[in-house]
N, C-alpha and C positions, 0 to 999 in steps of 0.2 A: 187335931192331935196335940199331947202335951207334951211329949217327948217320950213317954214311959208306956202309952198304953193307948191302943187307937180307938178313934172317936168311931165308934159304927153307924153310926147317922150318917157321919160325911162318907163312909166308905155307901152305903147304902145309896146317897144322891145320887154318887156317880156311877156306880154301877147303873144306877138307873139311865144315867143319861147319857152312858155308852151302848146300853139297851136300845136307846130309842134311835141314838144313830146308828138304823139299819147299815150293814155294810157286805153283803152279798160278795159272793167268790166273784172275781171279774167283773164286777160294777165299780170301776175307776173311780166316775163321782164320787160318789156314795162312800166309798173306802179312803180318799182321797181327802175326804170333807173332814171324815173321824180320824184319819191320820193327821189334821192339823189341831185337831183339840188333843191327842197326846201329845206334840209334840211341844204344844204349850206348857203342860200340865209338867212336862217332863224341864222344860228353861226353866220354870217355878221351883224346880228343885235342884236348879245350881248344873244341868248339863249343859252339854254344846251340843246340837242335833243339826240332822241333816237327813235330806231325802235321799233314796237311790231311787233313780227314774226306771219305772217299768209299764208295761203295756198297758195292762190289766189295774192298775193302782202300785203306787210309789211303795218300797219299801222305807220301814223306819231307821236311822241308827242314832242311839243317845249316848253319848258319853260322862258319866260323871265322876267326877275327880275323886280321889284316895282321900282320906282324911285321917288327920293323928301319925303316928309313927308307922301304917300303914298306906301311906296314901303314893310311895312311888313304888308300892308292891305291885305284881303283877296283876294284869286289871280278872275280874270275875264277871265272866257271859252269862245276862239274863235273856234268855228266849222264849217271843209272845208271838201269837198271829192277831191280827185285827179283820182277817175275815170271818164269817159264817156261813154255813149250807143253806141260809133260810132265803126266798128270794124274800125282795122290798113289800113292806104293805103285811107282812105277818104280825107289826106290833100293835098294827090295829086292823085287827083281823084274831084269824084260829088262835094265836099266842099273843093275849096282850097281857102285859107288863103286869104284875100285883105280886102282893107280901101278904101271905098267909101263914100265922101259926110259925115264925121263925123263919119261914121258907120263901124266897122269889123267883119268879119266873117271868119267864120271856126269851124273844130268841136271841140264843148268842151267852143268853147268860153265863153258862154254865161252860161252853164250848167258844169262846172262853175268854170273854171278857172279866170277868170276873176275876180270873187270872191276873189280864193286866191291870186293875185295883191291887190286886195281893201286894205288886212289885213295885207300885207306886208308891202305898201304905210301909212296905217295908224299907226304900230309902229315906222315908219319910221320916220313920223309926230310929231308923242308924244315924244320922246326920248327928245327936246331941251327944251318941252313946263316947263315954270316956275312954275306951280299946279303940275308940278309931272303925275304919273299914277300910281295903285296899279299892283303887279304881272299879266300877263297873260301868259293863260296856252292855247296852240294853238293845238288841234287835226285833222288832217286832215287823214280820213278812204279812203279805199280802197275798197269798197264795197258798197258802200250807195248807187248804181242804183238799186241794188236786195235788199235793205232794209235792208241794214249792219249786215249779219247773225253773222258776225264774229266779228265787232266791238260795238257793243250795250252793251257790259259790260266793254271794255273801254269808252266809252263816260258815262257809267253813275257814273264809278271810277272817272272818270276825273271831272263830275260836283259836288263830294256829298260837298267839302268846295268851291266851287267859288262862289260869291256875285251876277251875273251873266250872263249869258251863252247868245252870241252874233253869229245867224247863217247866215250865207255868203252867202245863194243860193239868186237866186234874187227876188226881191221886186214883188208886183202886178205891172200890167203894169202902172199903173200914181208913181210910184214911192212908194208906202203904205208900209212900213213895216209890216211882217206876225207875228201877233197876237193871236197864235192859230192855229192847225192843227188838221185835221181829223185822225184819229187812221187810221193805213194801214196795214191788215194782208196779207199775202198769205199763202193758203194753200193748199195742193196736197191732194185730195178724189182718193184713190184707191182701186180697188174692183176686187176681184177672184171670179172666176167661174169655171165650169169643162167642158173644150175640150172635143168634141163629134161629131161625123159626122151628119151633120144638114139635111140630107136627110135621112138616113138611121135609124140611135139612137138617133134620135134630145131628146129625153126622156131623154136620160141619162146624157141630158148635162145639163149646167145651165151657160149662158150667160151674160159674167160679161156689157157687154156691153147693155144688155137692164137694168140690175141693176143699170148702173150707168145713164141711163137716168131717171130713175124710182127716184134714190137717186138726181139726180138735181131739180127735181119737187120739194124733202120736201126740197131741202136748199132753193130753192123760198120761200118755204111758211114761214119758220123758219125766213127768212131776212123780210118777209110782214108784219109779225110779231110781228118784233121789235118796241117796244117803241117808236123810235124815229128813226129818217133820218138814211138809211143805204143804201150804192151805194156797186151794186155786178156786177161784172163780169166775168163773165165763160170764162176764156184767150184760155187755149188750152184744146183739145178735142184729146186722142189718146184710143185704142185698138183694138183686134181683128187682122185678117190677113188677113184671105179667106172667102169667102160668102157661102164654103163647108163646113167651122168649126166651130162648135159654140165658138164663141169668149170664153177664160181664162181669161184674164189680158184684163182690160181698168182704165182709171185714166182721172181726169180733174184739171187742176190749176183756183184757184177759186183766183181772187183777190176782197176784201171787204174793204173797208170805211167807219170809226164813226163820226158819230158828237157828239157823245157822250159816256162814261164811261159803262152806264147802257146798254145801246144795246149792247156796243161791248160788254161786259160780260153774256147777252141774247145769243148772235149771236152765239159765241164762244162755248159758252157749249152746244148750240144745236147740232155744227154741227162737233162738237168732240165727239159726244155721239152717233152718227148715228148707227142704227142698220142692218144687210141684212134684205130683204125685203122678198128674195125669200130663200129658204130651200138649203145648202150646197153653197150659196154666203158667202164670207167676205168680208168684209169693213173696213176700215183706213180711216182714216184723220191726216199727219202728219204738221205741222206748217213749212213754209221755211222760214219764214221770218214774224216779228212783231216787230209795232210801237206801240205805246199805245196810245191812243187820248189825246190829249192837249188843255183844254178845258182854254179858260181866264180867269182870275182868278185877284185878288185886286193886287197880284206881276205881274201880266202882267202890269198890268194898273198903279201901282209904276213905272215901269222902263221905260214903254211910255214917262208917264212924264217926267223924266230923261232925254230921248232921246229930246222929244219936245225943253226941256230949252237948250241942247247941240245945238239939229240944228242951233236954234237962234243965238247961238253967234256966229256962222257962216255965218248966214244970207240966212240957210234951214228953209223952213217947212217941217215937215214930220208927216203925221199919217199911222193909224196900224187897219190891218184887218183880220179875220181869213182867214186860206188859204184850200182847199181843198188836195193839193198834201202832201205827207209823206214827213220829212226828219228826221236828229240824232236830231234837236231840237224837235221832238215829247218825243224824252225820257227824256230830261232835262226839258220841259214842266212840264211832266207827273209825275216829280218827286219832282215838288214845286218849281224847282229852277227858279229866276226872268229870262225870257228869250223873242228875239226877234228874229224872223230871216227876211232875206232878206234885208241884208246890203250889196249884190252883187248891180253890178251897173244895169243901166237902159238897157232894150234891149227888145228880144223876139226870140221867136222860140225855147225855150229848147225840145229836141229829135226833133226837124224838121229839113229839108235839111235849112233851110233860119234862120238859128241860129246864134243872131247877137247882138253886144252889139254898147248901145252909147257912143264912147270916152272919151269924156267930161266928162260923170256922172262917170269914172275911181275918177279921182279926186277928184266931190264933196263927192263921197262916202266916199272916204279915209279921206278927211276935217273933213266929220261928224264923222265918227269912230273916229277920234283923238280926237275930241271934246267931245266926250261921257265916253272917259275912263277919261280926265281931269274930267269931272262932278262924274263919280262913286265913 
């Protein structure tokens, strides 16, 4: 870097070689091993860092100091994950690592390592600029593919003083910064019954397995329901054993979608309240995983602007749209604080084999982040 303009070669190595450290959702090593090469990467650029100990692999948190007449402003949250959907052995395998034509791929790239470059590239940027930048606070979870079970109350410790909160996954495809995000719950419906031989004492049993078909009917009706736009999908379907026993145990993962505060608080307490249908059934519904919907709001549309005048003096346009998918900026959303994501660079394919970013938008991204923390 020169101070003025990033080197794309260096962004390019490391991209590369956050690619090749495979880092699987819940493969601790693995995440754990890449979580100590950012947190080098990140002391090189003047933080204090530290782990938060978690099951599955540590989360990150960096801190780095204010600088120029900016620097005991309140600090600015940048928000990364260092997991991916791919298991270990894909970068050499179906998805190995290459640069064709502008374009690289591999797993992780796009989804979103890549991202964490942008943010690295962009304090990299601001450190010489003569405006200064105020404190930023860099969290990067280890869990955010399953809905950061484990990190959702650091990210929301880490947003309640930042001015704020800047997320890395990537942009809509024309480049749009994400403006808003659909609430994303998951939750596991499971239902007991009583084991019985289905030819002989079918009476004495009770089939957790027609209960829990019987119980996806009312969560239809309870989602049709709703107020307003609500996207369900019944992921997996498990119980039962033999076609001789009246199924015990079945369960379904139910994942849901808000576009709105009121449904998801419809939605939810309907389908946490489910009752058995049939006589010596029970039923659960426990929660794995919750985003909170992040709906736009006058501080979304503050910090656009923000963003807007940054680009400029870069010589970006840039605007801002709600996005359907979850990320940890649902919770900073959801908690007031001024927030954008999808400052990752331009590409496609996140969770597909053909998961690929544009090289070039490496840099313009990193240009604009530098230029937005100079404006905040």
């Amino acid at each position: 870097m020169n101070g003025t303009a990033p080197d794309l070669g260096a962004l390019l190595a490391r991209l590369e070689s956050y690619v090749r450290h495979e880092s699987p959702t819940g493969d601790a090593a693995r995440l754990d091993a890449l979580g100590e090469v950012l947190l080098a990467r990140h002391r090189e650029l003047g933080a204090t860092v530290r782990r938060v100990p978690a099951p599955a692999g540590d989360h990150l948190v960096m801190e780095h100091p204010g600088r120029g007449a900016k620097a005991a402003a309140a600090p600015v949250l940048f928000l990364g994950h260092h997991d991916t959907v791919w298991p270990a052995g894909h970068v050499d395998g179906p998805m190995p690592w290459r640069v064709a034509d502008g374009v690289a791929h591999g797993p992780g790239a796009y989804d979103m390592k890549s991202g964490l470059v942008v943010m690295e590239a962009a304090l990299e940027l601001a450190r010489p600029a003569a405006a200064g930048h105020p404190p930023v606070r860099v969290v990067v979870v280890a869990d955010e593919e399953i809905g950061s079970p484990t990190a959702g109350a650091l990210v929301a410790e880490a947003a309640r003083d930042a001015v704020a909160a800047l997320g890395f996954e990537s942009p809509h495809p024309d480049g749009s910064l994400k403006a808003g995000r659909r609430g994303s719950t998951r939750l596991r419906l499971a239902v007991e019954g009583v084991e019985a031989h289905a030819a002989l004492d079918p009476d004495a049993g009770v089939s957790a397995v027609d209960e829990l078909v019987d119980q996806l009917i009312l969560v239809r009706s309870i989602v049709r329901h709703a107020p307003g736009d609500v996207l369900c999908n019944i992921g997996t379907v498990g119980g039962g054993g033999r076609t001789n026993v009246v199924a015990a145990a079945a369960h379904a993962d139910i994942g849901l979608r808000f576009a709105d505060a009121e449904s998801e608080r419809v939605v939810l307490d309907g389908l946490t309240s489910l009752r058995p249908i049939r006589a010596g059934a029970a039923v659960s519904t426990g929660v794995l995983s919750r985003r909170p919907t992040w709906a736009p709001d006058e501080t979304t549309a503050g910090l656009l602007g923000t963003v807007r005048r940054a680009a400029a003096s870069v010589g970006q346009r840039v605007d801002g749209a709600p996005a359907a998918g979850g990320a940890d900026t649902n919770t900073t959303g959801s908690l007031g604080v001024p927030t954008l994501d999808g400052f990752g660079p331009l590409g496609a394919g996140a969770h597909a084999v053909h998961e690929q970013v544009v090289v070039a938008s490496l840099g313009q991204r990193a240009e604009l982040v530098a230029a937005v923390l100079a404006e905040l």
